[in-house]
N, C-alpha and C positions, 0 to 999 in steps of 0.2 A: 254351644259346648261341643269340641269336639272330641268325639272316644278314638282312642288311639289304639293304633293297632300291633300286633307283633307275632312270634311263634316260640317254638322252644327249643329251639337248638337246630338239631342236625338237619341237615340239607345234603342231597344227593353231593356225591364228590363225582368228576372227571371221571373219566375209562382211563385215562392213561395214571394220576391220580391215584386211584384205586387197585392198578397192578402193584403200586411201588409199597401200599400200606400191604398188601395181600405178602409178600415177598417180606416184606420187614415180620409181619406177623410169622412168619414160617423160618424166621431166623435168620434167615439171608442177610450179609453185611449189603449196605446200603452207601452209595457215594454220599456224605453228610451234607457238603455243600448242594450238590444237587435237589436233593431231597427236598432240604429247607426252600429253595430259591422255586419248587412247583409248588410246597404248602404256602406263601408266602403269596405267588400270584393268582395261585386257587382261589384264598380270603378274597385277596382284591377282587376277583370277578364276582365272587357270591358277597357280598358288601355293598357291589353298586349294583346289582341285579336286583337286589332286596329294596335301595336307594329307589332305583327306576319302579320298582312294582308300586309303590309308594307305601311301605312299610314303615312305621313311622320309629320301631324301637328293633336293631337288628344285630344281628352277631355274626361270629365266624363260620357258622354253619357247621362247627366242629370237624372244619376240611381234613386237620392234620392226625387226626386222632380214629384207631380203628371202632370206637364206639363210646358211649358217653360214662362207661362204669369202669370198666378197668383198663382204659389209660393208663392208670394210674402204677399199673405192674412194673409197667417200664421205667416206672421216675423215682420208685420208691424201693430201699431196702425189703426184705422179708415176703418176698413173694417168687422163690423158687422151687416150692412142692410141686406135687405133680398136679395135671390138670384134670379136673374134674368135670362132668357131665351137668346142664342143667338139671334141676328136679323140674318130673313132670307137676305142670300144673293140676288140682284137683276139678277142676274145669273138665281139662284133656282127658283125665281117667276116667271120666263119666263116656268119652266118646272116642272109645279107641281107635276105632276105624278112622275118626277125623284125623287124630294125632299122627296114623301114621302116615298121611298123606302129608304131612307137611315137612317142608324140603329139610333139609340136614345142613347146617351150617358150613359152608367152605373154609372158613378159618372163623376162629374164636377161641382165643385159649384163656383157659381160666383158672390160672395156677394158685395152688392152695398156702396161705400163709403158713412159710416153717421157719419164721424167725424175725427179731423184732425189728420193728416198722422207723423209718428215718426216712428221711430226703436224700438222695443219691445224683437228682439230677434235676434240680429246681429251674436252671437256665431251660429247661424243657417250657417252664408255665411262664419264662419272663418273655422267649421264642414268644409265644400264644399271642400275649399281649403286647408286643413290638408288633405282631404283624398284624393286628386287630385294629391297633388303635390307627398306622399307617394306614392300611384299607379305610376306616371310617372316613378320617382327613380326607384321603383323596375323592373319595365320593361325595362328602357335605354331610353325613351322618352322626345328626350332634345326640341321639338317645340309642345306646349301644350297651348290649350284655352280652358277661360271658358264662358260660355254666362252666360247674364243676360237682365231681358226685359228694353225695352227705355218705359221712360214717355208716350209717345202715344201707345204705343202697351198695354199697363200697364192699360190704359185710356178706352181704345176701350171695354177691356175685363169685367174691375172691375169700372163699371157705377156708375158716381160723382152724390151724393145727396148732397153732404156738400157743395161743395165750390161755391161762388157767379159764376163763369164762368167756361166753359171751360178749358181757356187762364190760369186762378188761379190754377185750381186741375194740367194741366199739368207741371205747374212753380214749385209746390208744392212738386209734385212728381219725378223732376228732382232735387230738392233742395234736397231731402231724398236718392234717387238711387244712387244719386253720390259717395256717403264712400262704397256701393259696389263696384262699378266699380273702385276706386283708390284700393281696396284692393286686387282684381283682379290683375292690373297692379301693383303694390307691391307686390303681391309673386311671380314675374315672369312671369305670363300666358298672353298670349294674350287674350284680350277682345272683345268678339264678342256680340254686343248689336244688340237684334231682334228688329226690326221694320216692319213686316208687315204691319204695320199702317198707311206705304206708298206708300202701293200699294192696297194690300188684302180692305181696311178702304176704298178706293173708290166703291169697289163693297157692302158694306154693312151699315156700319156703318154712311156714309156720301153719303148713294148713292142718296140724297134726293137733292146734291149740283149740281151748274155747275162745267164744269170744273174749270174755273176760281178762285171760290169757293173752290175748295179741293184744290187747287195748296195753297191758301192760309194758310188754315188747314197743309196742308205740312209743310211750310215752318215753321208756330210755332213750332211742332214738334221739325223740324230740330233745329232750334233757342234754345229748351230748353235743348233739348239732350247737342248742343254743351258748353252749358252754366255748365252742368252736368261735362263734361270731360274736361273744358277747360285748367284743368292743367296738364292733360296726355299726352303723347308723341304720335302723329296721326300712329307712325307706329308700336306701339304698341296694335292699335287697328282696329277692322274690324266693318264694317255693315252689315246686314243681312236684306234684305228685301225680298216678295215674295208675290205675290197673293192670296193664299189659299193653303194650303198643303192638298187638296182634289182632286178626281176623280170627275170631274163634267162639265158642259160647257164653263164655264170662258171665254165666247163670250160677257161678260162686262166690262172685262178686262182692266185697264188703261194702256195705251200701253207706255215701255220704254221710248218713245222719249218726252211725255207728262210729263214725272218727273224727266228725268235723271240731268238735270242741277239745280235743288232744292239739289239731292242725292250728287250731287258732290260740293256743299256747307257743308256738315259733315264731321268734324272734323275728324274721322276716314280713317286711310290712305286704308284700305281693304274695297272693295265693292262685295257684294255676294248676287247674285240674280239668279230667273229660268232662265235657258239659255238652257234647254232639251224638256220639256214639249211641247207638240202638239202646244200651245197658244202665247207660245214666243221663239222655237229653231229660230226665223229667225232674230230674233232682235239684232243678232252680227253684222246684216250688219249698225247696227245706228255708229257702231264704226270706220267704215270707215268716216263718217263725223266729232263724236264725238271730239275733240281735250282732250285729254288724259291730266289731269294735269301729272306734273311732282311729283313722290311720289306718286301717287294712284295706287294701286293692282288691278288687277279684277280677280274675284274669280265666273267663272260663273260657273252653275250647268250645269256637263255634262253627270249627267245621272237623270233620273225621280224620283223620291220617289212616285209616286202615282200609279204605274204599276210594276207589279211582272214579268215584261220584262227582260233579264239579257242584258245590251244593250254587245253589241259586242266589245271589245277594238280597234278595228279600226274604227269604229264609234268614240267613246270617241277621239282618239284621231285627229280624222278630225277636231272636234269642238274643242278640245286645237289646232291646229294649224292655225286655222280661227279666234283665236284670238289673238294668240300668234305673227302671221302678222302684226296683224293691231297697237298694244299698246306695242310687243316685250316679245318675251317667258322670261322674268326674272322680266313681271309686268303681269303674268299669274299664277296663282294657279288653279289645278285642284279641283272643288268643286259637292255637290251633291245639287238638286232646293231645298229640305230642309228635316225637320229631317222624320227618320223613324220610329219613335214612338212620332210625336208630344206630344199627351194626350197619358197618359203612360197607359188607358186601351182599346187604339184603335190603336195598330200596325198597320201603312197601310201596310208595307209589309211585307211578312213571314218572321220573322229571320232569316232563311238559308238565303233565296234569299238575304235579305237586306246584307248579306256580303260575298255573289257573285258577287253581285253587286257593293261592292266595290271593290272586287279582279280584274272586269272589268276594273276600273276604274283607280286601279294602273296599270295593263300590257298598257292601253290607253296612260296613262300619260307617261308609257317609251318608246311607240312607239314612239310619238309626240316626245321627247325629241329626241330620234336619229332624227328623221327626220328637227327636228330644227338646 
């Protein structure tokens, strides 16, 4: 039996790449043709990179895109307020000193919805998957995903002025997301829909909740996502959730066992979450209790994204076979806690490293496999 491996999106883009996305973000008109025809042979190298690494389920590495949530400003109506500051995390408030040593974003704009939400430039998402699926082809890459952010994740980042509630802008925004995500699952790829917003959204965004409180905030999330996908096939599709894809003390952490039964009401048959990380490597043991639906994946991360550590492939695959026990090595996909170039101009990890790091991760995943 073999456990297959994969990650969760982003992958470092180019230096030259990443001038033209920095320049677009700051408003600069951009030559279109040009633009398209470097995102276009970007995919193609990171497609057969991933191919060569022997990754066995791979994506675009979200080349074209300045980060994995708000894309979406540029493709969509109702996103020209002004831009607003991340909320500190309640993590960071506990450690001031730490917070201010860490760097200040070069570009990220995160403009507040002042009016309501449509499609304005869908050939953006059909661009994505012309060029994904042409990259797979020419590599040989026959298991291929693509992300796209969920209504809460979308919500957290790009703050609702327009809509009378919450509850409204996230319904809104799943009502809109959704012709991405079927066209996703209509060219073939598997659909990997980010939600940090169910886990990460407890330390920041809602940290002002009880638990009881955010459990609820959950569950709408969950509620609008599924309402988004409800005509997709679940095992066409994964979820991605995760705490922070930072270096920092995540000692406010919502702890697995506090959401996992909201998480395993989403329609998505794949679930992927930090499973490496100082903060939550221990939390495989919830799945000794957990009862596993029948049809769900687990796709935990087994090696860090926020440390330039090359983890060991015998490490890796201890944690694929401490799960692969408990739910069965053929409802086990080896994954990484999340991307390595979330915001595309703050690589948390060095290029090299980030695919040595994967190269661990495959020899990991065929340890484990014999050993399964």
């Amino acid at each position: 039996m073999k456990i297959l491996t994969t990650h969760i999106g982003s992958l470092p883009r180019p230096g030259d790449l990443l001038a033209l996305l920095r320049r677009r973000e700051a408003g600069e008109a951009l030559e279109p043709i040009a633009f398209e025809a470097r995102v276009r042979s970007a995919v193609e190298d990171i497609v057969r990179r991933q191919a060569t690494a022997g990754l066995d389920v791979v994506s675009d590495g979200e080349q074209g895109k300045p980060d994995y949530s708000t894309y979406i400003k540029d493709r969509l109506t109702g996103f020209e307020g002004e831009s607003v500051s991340p909320i500190v995390g309640a993590d960071l408030k506990d450690f001031p000193e730490f917070a201010a040593r860490r760097p200040t974003p070069a570009f990220e704009r995160r403009p507040t919805c002042s009016g309501p939400i449509a499609w304005r430039d869908f050939g953006a998402v059909e661009k994505d998957i012309e060029n994904l699926r042409r990259a797979a082809e020419k590599a040989g890459a026959e298991k291929v995903f693509m992300t796209a952010v969920s209504p809460g994740q979308a919500a957290r980042f790009l703050v609702n002025r327009y809509y009378p509630s919450h509850e409204a802008y996230i319904h809104a925004l799943a009502d809109v997301l959704k012709r991405e995500y079927a066209a996703i699952v209509r060219a073939g790829f598997l659909l990997q829909v980010d939600c940090p917003d169910l886990g990460s959204g407890r330390n920041n965004q809602f940290q002002h909740l009880s638990l009881a409180e955010f459990r609820k905030v959950a569950a709408l999330h969950v509620e609008a996502l599924n309402a988004a996908v409800a005509d997709l096939p679940p095992e066409r599709m994964r979820l991605h959730m995760c705490w922070g894809n930072y270096e920092g003390p995540h000692h406010r952490d919502l702890p697995l066992k506090d959401i996992v039964d909201i998480l395993l009401t989403a329609r998505p048959a794949g679930l992927s979450f930090e499973g490496a990380n100082p903060r939550h490597a221990h939390e495989w043991k919830l799945f000794e209790s957990v009862k596993w639906p029948e049809g769900k994946v687990l796709i935990p991360g087994v090696i860090d994204s926020t440390t330039n550590f090359i983890e060991h492939p015998e490490l890796v695959a201890q944690r694929l076979v401490q799960y692969a026990r408990l739910v069965g090595p053929d409802r086990v996909i080896a994954g990484v806690d999340c991307g390595f170039a979330t915001f595309a101009e703050r690589p948390i990890i060095d290029p090299r490293i980030a695919w040595a790091k994967l190269e661990a991760m495959v020899e990991g995943a065929r340890l484990a496999s014999r050993e399964m």
